[in-house]
TIZARO-642913 format. One record per residue (C-alpha): x, y, z; residue in three letters. Coordinates in steps of 0.1 Angstrom, whole numbers, plus 5000, padded with zeros to 4 digits. Example, Ala and Ser with C-alpha at 12.3 -4.5 7.8 and 13.67 -1.06 7.14 Angstrom:
<rs>
512349555078ALA
513749895071SER
</rs>
This chain:
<rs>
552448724770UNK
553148544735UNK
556248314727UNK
557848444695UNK
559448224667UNK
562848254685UNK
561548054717UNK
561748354737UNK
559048524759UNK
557748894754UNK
555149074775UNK
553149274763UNK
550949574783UNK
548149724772UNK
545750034789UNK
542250024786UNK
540650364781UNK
537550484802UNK
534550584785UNK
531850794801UNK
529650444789UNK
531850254809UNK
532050484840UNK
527850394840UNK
528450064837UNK
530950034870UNK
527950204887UNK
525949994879UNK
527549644890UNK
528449864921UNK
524749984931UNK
523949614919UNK
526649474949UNK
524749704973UNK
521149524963UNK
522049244982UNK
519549025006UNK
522049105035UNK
521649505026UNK
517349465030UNK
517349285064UNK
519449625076UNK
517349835059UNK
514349675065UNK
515349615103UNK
516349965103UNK
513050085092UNK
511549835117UNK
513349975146UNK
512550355138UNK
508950305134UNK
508950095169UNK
510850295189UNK
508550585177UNK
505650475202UNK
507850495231UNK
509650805220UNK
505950985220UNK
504850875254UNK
508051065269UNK
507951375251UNK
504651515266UNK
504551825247UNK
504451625213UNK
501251635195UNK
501451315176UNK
501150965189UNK
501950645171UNK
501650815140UNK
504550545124UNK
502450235133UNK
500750265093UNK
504050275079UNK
505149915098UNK
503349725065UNK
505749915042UNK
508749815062UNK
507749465062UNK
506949355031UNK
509949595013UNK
512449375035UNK
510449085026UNK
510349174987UNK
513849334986UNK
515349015002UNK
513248764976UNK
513949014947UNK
516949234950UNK
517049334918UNK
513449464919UNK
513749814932UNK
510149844945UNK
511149644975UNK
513849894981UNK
511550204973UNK
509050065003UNK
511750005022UNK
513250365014UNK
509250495022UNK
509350345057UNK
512650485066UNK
511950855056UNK
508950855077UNK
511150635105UNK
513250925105UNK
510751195106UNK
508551075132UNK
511650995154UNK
512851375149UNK
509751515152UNK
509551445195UNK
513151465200UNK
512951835186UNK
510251885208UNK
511551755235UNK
514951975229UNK
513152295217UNK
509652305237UNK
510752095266UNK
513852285279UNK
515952035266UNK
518452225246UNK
521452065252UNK
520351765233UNK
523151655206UNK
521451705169UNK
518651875183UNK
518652185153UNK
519551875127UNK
516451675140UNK
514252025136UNK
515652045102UNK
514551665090UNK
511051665107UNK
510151805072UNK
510951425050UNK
507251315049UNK
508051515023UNK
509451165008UNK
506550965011UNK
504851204984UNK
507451194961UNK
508250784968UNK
505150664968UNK
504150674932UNK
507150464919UNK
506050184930UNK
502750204909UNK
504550324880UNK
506850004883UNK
504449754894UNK
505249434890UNK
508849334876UNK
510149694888UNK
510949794852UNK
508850054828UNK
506449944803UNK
508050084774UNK
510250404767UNK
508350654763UNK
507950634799UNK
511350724802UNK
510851084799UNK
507951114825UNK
509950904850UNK
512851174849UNK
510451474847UNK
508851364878UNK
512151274896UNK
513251604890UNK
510051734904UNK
510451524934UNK
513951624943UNK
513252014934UNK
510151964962UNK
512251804987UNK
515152004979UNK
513452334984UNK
511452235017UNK
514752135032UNK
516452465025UNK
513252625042UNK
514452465072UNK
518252525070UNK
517552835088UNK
517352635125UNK
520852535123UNK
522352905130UNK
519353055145UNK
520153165181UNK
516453115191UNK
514752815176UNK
511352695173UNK
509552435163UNK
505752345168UNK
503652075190UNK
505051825159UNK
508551895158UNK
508552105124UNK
510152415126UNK
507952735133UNK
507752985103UNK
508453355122UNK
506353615119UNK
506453775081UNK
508153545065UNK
504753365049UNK
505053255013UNK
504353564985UNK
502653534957UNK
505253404931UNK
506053124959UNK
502453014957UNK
502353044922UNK
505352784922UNK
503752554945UNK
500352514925UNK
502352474891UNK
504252194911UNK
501552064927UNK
499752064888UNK
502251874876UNK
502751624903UNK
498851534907UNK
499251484864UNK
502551264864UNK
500551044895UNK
497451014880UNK
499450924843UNK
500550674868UNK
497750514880UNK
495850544844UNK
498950334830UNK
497750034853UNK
494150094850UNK
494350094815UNK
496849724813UNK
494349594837UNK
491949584809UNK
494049424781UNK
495949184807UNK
495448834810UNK
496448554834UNK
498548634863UNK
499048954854UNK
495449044853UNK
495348944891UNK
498549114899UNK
496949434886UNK
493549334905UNK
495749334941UNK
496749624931UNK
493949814922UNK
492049694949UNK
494849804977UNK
495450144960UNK
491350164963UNK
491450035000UNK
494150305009UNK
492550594994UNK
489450545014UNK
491450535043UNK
493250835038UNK
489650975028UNK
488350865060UNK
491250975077UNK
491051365066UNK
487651385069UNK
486551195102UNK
489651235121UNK
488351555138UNK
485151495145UNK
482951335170UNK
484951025196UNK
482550755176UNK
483650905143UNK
487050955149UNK
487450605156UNK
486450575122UNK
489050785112UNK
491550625127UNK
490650305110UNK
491250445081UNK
494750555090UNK
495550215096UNK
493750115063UNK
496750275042UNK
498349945052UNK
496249775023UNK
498449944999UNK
502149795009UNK
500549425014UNK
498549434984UNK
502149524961UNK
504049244982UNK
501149004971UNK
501149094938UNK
504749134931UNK
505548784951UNK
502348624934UNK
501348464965UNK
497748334971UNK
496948564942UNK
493748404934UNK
492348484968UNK
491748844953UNK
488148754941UNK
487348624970UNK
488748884993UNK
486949114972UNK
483748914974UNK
483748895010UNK
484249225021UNK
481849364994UNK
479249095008UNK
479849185044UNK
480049585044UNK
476749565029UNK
475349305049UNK
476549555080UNK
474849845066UNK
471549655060UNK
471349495095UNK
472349875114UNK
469650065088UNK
467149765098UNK
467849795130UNK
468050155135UNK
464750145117UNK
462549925140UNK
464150095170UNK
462650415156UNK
459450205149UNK
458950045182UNK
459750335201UNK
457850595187UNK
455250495165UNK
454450155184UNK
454950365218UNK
457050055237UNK
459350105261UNK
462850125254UNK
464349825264UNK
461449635247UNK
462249805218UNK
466049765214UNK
465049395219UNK
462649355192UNK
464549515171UNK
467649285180UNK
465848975175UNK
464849105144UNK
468349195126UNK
469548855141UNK
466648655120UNK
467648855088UNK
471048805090UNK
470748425077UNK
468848535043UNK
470448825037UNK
473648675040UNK
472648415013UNK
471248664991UNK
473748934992UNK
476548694986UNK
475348544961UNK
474448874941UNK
478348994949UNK
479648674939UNK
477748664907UNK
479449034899UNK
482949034917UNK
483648604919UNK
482148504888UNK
484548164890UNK
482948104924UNK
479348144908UNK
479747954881UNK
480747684902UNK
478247634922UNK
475947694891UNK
477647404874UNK
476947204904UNK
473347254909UNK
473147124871UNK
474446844874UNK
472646764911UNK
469646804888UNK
470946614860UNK
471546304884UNK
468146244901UNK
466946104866UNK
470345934853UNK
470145564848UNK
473245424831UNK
476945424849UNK
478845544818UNK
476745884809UNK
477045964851UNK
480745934846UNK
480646184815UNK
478546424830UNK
481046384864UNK
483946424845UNK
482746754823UNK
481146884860UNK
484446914873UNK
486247044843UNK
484047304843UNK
483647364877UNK
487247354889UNK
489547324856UNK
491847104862UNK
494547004841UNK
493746624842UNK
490646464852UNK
489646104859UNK
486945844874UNK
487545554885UNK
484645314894UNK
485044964914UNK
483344654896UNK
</rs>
């Protein structure tokens, strides 16, 4: 509206053109309205809830052959939610989030097909849709990754990355895309069927041919290159970062680590004997290290407890393997070569790992702390010195300097100050 020189009122009306530019924009503020604190706790509830309800789920279906197998993806749920509600405009809380939910979904499919399709059940409502989405562990492969890629303020390093990012989304979605349509089949079949998991059963002659394997291994090529570009981006920042970000990358790292040796121990002690299998299982759960060490890093909480963390279970795995190769040792001893009897044996041998344990403790902590806590060490180095240093001081004002610089050094604080009563 503008008042001409006549007095009188004319309205004017304009029309604001689209431009593709500006149709990306309005997505933008609209996925950004949907990244809201309220949107995690449903997500992250959601995810919860699946993952849960899993365990029961798999005690009633007794022809499933999984059991619990959602309980390692509880840590993802939890600290996306937690993440997503501190940080919504970070999307790895939403991508951990997204990774719990996928494997929410598939684990709860996987028994109801059973249950509908091995069980007699085949009245079930989405019974052939549940046969069809068994298949979306698919998603933790492609999901998992991001999160490293965009570790810690969610955002790529520089653009160059750009074009890697959207090769290997495109990867991701052809991979997922292409094992859904594999299952597509169940939802017109007349006879359907799926195996002790819930994924549907490949008939007889339709195995992959040559040019499908072919595929796969190019895929599989270019995924295992895109990943490991990944993780060589972080490894390689770790050594050029500084400060906070240094430790956020040392979480990190040391999670990643944690979780691969799970997996490790997973795949290749899962199947064997009941004592190592237990082992195995521990390292199922040990993928858990992963989710908590990103939520630790990306939150920045307590994140100079890494070197300690990292000092302490270092000190002690060793410090276990000495005392069972020690004891395992003079068991052999006493037994055999010593002839004693069992019992007295075992004993001995007992009472002999429990007397090492004192010393080697001290020893082995100290030589881990001097590699992996080197703040901690030169602490208590600093401290010794000036014990020593004080058994022959004399005069009040060259303590208090040598105090003062002991704690600087030892602690660095940002102010420091002693006062002494006349």
């Amino acid at each position: 509206m503008r008042r001409n020189a006549s007095g009188t009122d004319r309205t004017y009306a304009c029309r604001v053109s689209s431009a593709p530019g500006d149709v990306n924009a309005a997505d933008a503020i609209r996925a950004r309205r949907l990244q809201t604190s309220r949107t995690a706790l449903i997500a992250g509830v959601g995810a919860v809830v699946l993952l849960v309800a899993d365990i029961p789920f798999d005690a009633l279906t007794p022809h499933f052959a999984g059991a619990a197998e959602g309980l390692p993806f509880l840590p993802f749920a939890l600290v996306g939610l937690v993440v997503a509600r501190r940080q919504p405009r970070n999307p790895i809380g939403w991508l951990l989030i997204a990774v719990a939910l996928a494997m929410g979904i598939a684990y709860a499919a996987g028994p109801y097909a059973v249950l509908a399709f091995r069980d007699g059940h085949r009245g079930l409502p989405l019974a052939r849709i549940a046969s069809v989405i068994t298949s979306g562990w698919v998603l933790l492969l492609v999901l998992l990754p991001l999160p490293i890629l965009l570790f810690p303020a969610g955002g790529l390093p520089s653009r160059r990355w750009r074009w890697p990012l959207r090769a290997y989304v495109v990867l991701g979605s052809i991979v997922f895309l292409v094992v859904v349509a594999g299952n597509v089949p169940a939802l017109y079949l007349h006879d359907v069927h799926v195996d002790p998991l819930g994924e549907l059963a490949q008939p007889r002659g339709s195995g992959f041919g040559s040019g499908s394997v072919a595929a796969a291994a190019v895929w599989f090529l270019a995924y295992a290159t895109l990943t490991l570009s990944f993780i060589a981006r972080q490894v390689l920042g770790f050594r050029r970062a500084i400060g906070d970000h240094r430790k956020q990358l040392k979480w990190l790292l040391s999670g990643a680590a944690v979780a691969v040796l799970g997996a490790v121990a997973t795949v290749t002690l899962g199947h064997s004997s009941p004592a190592l299998a237990v082992v195995g299982a521990l390292g199922y759960l040990a993928v858990a290290a992963l989710p908590a060490a990103i939520g630790v890093g990306v939150l920045r909480y307590r994140l100079y407890e890494i070197d300690r963390l990292i000092s302490r279970t270092l000190s002690y795995l060793l410090l276990t393997g000495m005392l069972v190769g020690t004891f395992i040792g003079l068991v052999a001893l006493t037994t055999d070569a010593l002839a004693l009897s069992s019992r007295v044996g075992v004993a001995a041998s007992t009472l002999a790992a429990a007397a090492l344990l004192h010393p080697l403790r001290v020893r082995v902590q100290r030589l881990v702390d001097r590699r992996f806590n080197r703040t901690r060490y030169d602490a208590e180095a600093t401290v010794a010195a000036f014990t020593a240093r004080l058994r022959d001081a004399v005069e009040i004002e060259a303590i208090r300097t040598d105090l003062l610089d002991a704690v600087s050094r030892a602690v660095a604080p940002s102010h420091a100050s002693l006062w002494i009563r006349r």
